[in-house]
C-alpha positions in Angstrom: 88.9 44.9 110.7 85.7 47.2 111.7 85.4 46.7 115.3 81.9 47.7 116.8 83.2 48.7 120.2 86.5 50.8 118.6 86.6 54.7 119.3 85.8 57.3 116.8 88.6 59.6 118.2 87.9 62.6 115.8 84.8 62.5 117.5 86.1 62.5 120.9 88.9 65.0 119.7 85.7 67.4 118.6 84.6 69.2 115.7 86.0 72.3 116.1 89.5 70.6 115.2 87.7 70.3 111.7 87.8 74.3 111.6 90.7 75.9 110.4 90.2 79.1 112.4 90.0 77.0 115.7 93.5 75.4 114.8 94.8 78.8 113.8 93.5 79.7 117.5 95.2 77.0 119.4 98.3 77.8 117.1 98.2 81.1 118.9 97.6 79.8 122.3 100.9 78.4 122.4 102.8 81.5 121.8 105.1 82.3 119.0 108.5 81.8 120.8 110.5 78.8 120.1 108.5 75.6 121.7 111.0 74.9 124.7 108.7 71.5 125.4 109.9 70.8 121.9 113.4 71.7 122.3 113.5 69.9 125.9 112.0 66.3 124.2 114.4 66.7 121.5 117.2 67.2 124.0 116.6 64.5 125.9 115.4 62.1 122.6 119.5 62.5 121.3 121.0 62.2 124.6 119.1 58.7 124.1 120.7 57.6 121.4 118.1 59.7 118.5 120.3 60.9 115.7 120.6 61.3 111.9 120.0 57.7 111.1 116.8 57.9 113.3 113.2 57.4 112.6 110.5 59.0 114.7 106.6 59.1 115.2 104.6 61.7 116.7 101.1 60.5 117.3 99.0 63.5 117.5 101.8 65.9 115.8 99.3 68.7 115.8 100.5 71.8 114.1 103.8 70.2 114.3 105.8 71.9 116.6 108.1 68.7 117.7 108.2 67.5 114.4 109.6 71.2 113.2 112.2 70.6 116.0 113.3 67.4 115.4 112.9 66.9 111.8 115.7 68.6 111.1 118.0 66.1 113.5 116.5 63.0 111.7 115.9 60.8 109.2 112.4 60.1 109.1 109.2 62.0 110.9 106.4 60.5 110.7 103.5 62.9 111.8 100.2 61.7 112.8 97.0 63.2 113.5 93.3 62.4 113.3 92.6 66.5 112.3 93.4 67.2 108.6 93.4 71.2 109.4 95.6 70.5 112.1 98.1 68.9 109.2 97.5 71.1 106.5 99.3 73.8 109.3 101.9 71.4 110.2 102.6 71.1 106.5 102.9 75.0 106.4 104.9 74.9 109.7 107.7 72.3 107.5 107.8 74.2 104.4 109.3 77.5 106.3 111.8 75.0 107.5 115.1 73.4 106.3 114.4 70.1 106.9 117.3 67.1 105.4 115.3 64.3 106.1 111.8 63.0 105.3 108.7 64.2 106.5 105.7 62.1 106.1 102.4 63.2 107.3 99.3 61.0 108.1 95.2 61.0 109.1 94.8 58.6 111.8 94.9 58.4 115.3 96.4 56.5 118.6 93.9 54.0 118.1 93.8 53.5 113.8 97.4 54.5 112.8 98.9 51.3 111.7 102.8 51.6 111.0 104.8 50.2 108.2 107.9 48.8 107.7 110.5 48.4 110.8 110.1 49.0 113.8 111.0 52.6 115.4 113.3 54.2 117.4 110.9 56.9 119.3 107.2 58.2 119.2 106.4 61.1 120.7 103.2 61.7 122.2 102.0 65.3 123.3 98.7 66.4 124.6 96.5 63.7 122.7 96.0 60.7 125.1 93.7 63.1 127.1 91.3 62.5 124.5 90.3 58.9 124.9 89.1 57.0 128.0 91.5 55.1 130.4 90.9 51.6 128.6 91.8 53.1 125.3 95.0 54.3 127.0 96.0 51.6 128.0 95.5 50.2 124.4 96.9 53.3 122.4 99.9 52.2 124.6 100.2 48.8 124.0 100.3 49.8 120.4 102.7 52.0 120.7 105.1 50.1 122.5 104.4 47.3 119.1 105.8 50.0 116.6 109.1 50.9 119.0 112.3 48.8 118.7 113.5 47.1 122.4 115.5 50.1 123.6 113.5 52.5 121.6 111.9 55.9 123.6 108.4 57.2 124.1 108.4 60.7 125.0 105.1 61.3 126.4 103.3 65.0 127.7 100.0 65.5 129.0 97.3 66.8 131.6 97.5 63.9 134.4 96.1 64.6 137.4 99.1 64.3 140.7 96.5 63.8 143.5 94.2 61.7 145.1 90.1 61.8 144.7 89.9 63.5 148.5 92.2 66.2 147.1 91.0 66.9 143.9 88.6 69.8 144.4 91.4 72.0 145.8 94.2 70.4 143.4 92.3 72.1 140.5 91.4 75.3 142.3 95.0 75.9 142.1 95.6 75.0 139.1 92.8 77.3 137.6 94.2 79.8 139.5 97.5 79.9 137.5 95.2 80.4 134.3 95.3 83.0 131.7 93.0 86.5 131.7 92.8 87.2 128.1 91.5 84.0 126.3 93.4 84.9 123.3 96.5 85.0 125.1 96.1 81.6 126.8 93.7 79.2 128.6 91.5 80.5 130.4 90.4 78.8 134.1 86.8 78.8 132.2 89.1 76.2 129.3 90.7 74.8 132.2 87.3 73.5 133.5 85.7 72.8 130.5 89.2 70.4 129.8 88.1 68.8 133.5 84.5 68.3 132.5 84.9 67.4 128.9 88.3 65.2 128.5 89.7 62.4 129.9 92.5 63.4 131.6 93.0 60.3 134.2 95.5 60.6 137.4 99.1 59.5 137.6 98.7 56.6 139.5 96.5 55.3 137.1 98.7 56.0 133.9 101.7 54.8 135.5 100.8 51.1 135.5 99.2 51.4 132.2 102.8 52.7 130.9 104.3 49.5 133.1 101.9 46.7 131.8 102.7 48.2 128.0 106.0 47.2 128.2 107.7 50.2 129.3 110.3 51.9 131.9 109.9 54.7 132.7 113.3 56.4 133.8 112.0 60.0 134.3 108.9 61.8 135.3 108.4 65.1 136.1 104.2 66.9 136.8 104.7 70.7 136.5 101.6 72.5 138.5 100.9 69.7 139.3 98.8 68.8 136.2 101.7 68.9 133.4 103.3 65.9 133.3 105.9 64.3 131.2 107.4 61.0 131.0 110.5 59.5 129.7 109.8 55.8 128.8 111.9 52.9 127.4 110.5 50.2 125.9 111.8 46.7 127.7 112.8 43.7 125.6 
């Protein structure tokens, strides 16, 4: 159905995402060790109950760092983002890889990905819901919550704000101040900024109750800096 009010999120995700030298970039910025967010959501997906017989979504796979780390533990990965360069490198990412299961990769976003077949057993969600305003949260995570089984997990990362309007002005001072000199190295507190004026990150107590009205528990939370924050969400029956 073409809905006249619906979000163009490759739009609001920006053209540069189109450019595979800005993807090879951000590949960069995230360092070449082993992911340990990756390795830490796939820890805590399996002590959940996320095994071999397990099939998995990452909305917004990226260059496909989860989906390298848990691909190999599953059955099925389904990867999903709205950036075609961004999945031609998580396609290169998987074929240095030994990978048992199937690995199925997708063009769509939070908000136009529309799963087939049962329902799932966890979506993963990194860095991506920044990228849409709070109403389309709150819808992206409606939808998700359709495509999980009851009991199934959402394993969700990104830039939330822990802090109140009177105390934002200082809460990002310190958070630039932890920023990266050398821009190849790292965000820089001049990226950190342009991410404040430009996305959509929103503040914890305003994505908490989106995550409750959606359907979901959450049973852990942790906000590193203040600004990284990741949730642990089951979907109620």
């Amino acid at each position: 159905m073409d809905l006249p009010w619906m979000l163009d999120e490759l739009a609001f995700a920006g053209d540069e995402h189109l450019d595979p030298a800005f993807v090879a970039a951000y590949d960069r910025k995230q360092g070449s060790a082993p992911d340990a967010a990756a390795a830490d959501d796939l820890a805590i997906l399996r002590a959940l109950g996320v095994g071999e017989a397990s099939t998995v979504v990452d909305l917004g796979a990226g260059t496909g760092r989860f989906v390298a780390a848990v691909a190999p533990h599953v059955a099925r990965v389904i990867a999903v983002d709205v950036s075609p360069a961004m999945l031609e490198r998580l396609r290169q990412r998987i074929d240095r890889i030994d990978v048992t299961g199937e690995v199925t990769t997708i063009r769509a976003g939070l908000l136009t990905y529309e799963h087939r077949g049962g329902s799932v057993d966890a979506v993963h969600c990194r860095n991506v819901l920044h990228q849409v305003p709070d109403a389309f949260k709150g819808l992206a995570l409606h939808r998700v919550a359709r495509m999980l089984r009851a009991g199934g997990v959402l394993r969700l990362r990104d830039l939330v704000y822990d802090t109140t309007p009177d105390r934002l002005e200082e809460h990002l001072r310190t958070w630039f101040a932890g920023a990266a000199d050398d821009p190849a190295a790292g965000y820089t507190a001049a990226d950190l900024a342009e991410h404040v004026r430009s996305e959509h990150s929103t503040f914890t107590w305003l994505l908490e109750p989106m995550l409750e009205v959606a359907g979901f528990e959450i049973v852990d939370r942790t906000v590193h800096r203040g600004v990284y924050a990741a949730y642990t969400c089951i979907r109620r029956d």
